[in-house]
DOVEXVEX-913375 format. One line per 3 residues: number of its first residue (from 1); their letters; for each residue x, y, z of N, C-alpha, C. Coordinates in Angstrom, 1 decimal. Example, Ala and Ser with C-alpha at 12.3 -4.5 7.8 and 13.67 -1.06 7.14 Angstrom:
2
1> AS> 13.2/-5.7/7.8/12.3/-4.5/7.8/13.2/-3.3/7.8  12.8/-2.2/7.1/13.7/-1.1/7.1/12.9/0.0/7.9
end
This chain:
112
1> XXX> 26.9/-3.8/-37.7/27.9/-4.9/-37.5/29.2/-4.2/-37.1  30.0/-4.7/-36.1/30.9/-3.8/-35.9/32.3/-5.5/-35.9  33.6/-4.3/-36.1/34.4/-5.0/-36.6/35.5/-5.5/-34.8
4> XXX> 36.4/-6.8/-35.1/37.1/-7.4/-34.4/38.1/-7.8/-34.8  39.3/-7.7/-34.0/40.4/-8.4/-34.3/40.4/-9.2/-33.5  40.9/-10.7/-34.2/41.3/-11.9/-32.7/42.2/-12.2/-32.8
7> XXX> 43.1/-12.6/-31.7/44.5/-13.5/-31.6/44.0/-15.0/-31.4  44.3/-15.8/-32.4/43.6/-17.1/-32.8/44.8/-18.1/-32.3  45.1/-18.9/-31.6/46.4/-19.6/-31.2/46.1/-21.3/-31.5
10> XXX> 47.2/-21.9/-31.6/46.9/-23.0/-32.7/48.5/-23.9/-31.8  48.9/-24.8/-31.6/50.0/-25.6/-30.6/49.7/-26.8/-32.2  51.4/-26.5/-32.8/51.2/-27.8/-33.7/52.5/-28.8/-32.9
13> XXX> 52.0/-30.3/-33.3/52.2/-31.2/-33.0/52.6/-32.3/-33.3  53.7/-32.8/-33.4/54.6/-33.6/-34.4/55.1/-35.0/-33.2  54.6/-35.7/-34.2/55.2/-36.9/-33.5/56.7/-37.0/-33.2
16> XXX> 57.3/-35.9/-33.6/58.7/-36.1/-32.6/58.8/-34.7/-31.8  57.7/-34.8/-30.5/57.1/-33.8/-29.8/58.0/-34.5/-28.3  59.0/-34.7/-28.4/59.7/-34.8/-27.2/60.5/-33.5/-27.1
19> XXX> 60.5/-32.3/-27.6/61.3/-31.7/-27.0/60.5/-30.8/-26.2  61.6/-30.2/-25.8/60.5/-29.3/-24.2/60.2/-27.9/-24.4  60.3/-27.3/-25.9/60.1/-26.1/-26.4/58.8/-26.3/-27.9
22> XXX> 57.7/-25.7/-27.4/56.5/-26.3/-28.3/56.6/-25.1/-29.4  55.9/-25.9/-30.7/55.7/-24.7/-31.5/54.1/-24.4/-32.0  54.2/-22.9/-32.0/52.7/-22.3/-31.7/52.4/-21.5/-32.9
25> XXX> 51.5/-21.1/-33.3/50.8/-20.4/-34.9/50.0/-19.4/-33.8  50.5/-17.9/-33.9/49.2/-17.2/-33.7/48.9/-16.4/-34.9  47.3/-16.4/-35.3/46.9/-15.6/-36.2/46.0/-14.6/-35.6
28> XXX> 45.8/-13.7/-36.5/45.2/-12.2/-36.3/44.0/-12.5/-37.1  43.0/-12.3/-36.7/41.9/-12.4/-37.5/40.7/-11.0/-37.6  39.9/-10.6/-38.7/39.1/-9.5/-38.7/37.7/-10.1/-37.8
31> XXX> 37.0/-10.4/-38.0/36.1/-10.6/-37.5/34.7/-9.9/-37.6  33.6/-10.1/-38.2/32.4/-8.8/-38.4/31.0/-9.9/-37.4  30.6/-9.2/-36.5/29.4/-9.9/-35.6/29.1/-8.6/-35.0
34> XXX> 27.7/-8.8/-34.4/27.1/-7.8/-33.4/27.6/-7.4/-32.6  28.6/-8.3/-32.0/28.4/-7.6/-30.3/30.2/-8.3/-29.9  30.2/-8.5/-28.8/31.9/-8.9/-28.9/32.3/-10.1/-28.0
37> XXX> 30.6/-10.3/-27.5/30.3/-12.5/-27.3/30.5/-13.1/-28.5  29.5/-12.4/-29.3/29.6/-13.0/-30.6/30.7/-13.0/-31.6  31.6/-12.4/-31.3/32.9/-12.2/-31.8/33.6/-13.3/-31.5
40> XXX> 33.8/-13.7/-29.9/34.4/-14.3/-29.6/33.7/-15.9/-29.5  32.5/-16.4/-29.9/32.7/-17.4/-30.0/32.6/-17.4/-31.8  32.7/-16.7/-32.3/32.7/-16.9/-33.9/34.6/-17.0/-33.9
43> XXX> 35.4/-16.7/-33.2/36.2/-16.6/-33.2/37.0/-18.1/-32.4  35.8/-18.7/-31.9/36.7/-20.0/-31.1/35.8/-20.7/-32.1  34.5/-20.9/-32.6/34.3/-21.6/-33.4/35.0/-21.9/-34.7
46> XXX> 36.0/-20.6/-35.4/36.6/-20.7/-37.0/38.1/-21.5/-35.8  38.4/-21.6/-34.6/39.7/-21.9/-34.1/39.8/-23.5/-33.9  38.4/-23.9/-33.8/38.4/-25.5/-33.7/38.0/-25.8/-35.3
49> XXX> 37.6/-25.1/-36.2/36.9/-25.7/-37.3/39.1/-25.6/-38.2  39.4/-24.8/-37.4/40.6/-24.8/-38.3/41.4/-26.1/-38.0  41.9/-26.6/-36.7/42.0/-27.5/-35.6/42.1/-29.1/-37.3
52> XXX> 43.7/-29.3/-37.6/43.8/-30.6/-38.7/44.8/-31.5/-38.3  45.0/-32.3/-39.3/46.2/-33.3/-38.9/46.5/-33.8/-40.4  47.9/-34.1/-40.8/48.2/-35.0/-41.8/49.3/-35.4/-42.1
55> XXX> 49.8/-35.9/-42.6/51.4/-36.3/-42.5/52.3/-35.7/-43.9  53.4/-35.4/-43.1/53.7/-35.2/-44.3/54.9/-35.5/-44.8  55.7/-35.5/-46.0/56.2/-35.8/-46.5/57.6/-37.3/-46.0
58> XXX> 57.8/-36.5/-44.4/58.7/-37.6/-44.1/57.8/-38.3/-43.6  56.7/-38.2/-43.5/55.8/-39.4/-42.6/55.3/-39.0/-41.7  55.8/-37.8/-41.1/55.3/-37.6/-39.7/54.1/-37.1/-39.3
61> XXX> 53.6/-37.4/-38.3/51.9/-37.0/-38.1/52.2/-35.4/-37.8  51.7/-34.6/-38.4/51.9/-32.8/-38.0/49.8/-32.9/-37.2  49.9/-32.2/-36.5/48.4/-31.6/-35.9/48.4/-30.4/-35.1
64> XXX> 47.3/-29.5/-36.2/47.4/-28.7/-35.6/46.3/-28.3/-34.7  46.2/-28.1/-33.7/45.5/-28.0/-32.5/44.9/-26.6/-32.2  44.0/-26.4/-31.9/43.3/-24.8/-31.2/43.4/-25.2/-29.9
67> XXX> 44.0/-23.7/-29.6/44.6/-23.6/-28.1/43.5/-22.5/-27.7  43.6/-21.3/-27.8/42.4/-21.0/-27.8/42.4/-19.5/-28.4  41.4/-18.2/-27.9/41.6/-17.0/-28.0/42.2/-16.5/-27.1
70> XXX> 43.2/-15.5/-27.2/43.8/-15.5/-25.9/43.2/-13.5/-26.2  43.2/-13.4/-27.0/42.7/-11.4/-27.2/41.5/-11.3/-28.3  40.8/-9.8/-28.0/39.9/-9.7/-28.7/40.1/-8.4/-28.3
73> XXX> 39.9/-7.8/-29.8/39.4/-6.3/-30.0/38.5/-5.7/-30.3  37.5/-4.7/-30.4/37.0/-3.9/-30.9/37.6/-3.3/-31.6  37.1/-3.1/-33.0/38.2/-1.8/-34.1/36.6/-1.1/-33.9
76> XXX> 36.9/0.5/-33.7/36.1/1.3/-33.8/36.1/1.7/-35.0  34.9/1.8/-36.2/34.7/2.5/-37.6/35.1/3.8/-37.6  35.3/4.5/-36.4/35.9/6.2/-36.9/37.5/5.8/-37.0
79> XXX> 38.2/4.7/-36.8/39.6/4.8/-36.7/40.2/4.9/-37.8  40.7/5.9/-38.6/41.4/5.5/-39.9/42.9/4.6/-39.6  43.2/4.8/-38.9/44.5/3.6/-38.2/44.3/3.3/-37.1
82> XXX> 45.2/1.9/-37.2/45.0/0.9/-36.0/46.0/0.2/-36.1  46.9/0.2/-35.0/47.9/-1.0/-34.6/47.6/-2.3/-34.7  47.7/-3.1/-35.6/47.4/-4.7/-35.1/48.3/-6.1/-34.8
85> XXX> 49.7/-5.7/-34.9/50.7/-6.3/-34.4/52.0/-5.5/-34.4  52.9/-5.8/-33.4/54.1/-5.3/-33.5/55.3/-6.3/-33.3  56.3/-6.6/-34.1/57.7/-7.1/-33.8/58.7/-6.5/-33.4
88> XXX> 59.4/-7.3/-32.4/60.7/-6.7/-32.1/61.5/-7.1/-32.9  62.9/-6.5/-33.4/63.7/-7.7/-34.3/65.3/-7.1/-34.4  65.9/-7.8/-33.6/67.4/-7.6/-33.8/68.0/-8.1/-34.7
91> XXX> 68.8/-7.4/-35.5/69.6/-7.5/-36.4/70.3/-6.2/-37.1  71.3/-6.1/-37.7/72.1/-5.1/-38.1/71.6/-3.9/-39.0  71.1/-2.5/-38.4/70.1/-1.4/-38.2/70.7/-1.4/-39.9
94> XXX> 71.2/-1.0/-40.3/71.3/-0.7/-42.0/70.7/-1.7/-43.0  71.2/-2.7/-42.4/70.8/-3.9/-43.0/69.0/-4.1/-43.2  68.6/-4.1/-41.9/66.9/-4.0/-41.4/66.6/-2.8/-42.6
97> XXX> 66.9/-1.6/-42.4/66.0/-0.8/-42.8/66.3/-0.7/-44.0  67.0/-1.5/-44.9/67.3/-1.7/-46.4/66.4/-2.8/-46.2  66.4/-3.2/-45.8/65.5/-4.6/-46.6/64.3/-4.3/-46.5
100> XXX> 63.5/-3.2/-45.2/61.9/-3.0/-45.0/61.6/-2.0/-45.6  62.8/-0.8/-46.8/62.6/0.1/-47.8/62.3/-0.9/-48.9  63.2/-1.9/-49.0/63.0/-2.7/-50.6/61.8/-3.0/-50.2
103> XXX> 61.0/-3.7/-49.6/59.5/-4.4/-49.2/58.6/-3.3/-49.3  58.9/-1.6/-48.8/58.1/-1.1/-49.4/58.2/-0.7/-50.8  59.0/-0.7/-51.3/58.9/-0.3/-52.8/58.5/-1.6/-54.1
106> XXX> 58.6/-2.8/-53.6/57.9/-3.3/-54.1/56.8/-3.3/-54.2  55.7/-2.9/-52.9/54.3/-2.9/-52.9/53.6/-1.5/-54.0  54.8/-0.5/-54.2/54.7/0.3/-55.2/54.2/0.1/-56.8
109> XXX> 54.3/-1.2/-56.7/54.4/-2.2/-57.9/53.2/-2.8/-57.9  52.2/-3.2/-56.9/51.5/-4.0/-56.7/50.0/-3.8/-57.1  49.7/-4.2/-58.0/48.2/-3.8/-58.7/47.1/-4.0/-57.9
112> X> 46.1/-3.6/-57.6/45.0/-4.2/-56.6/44.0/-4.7/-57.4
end
């Protein structure tokens, strides 16, 4: 069985969907199938099974929608590392790297 990452994309949907800037959910997903068809439609089948609707709290209908797979990887089993996303992120360099030292030193803490 060999391993996959997917980019799973999801367009949610709000009845006050008049404005002209949409908002989108992408997830990363592992993925374990034979081959990398079978990846991919195990990967559009968990994208429509995910695919909800309900209202909430002020009333509003939220739905969220499968848009579709837009990437698929192979993770090769000899890779001890692997890139699986990257952000860019402006904000004030001292500032950034104090807050992504405290995040790791928390995980210092973190029991498995």
């Amino acid at each position: 069985m060999n391993k996959y990452l997917a980019k799973i994309v999801f367009r949610i949907i709000t009845t006050e969907n008049d404005k002209p800037i949409g908002l989108f959910e992408e997830k990363l997903c592992l993925i374990h199938a034979n081959n990398y068809r079978d990846a991919l439609n195990h990967a559009i089948k968990w994208g429509q099974n995910e695919t909800s609707e309900f209202t909430n709290d002020n009333g509003q209908l939220i739905q969220w929608e499968f848009v579709s797979v837009p990437e698929l990887k192979c993770i090769p089993d000899s890779t001890n590392t692997i890139e699986l996303c990257s952000h860019l992120v402006e904000m004030p360099g001292t500032e950034y790297a104090n807050l992504q030292k405290d995040k790791q030193m928390q995980l210092s803490f973190v029991d498995e």
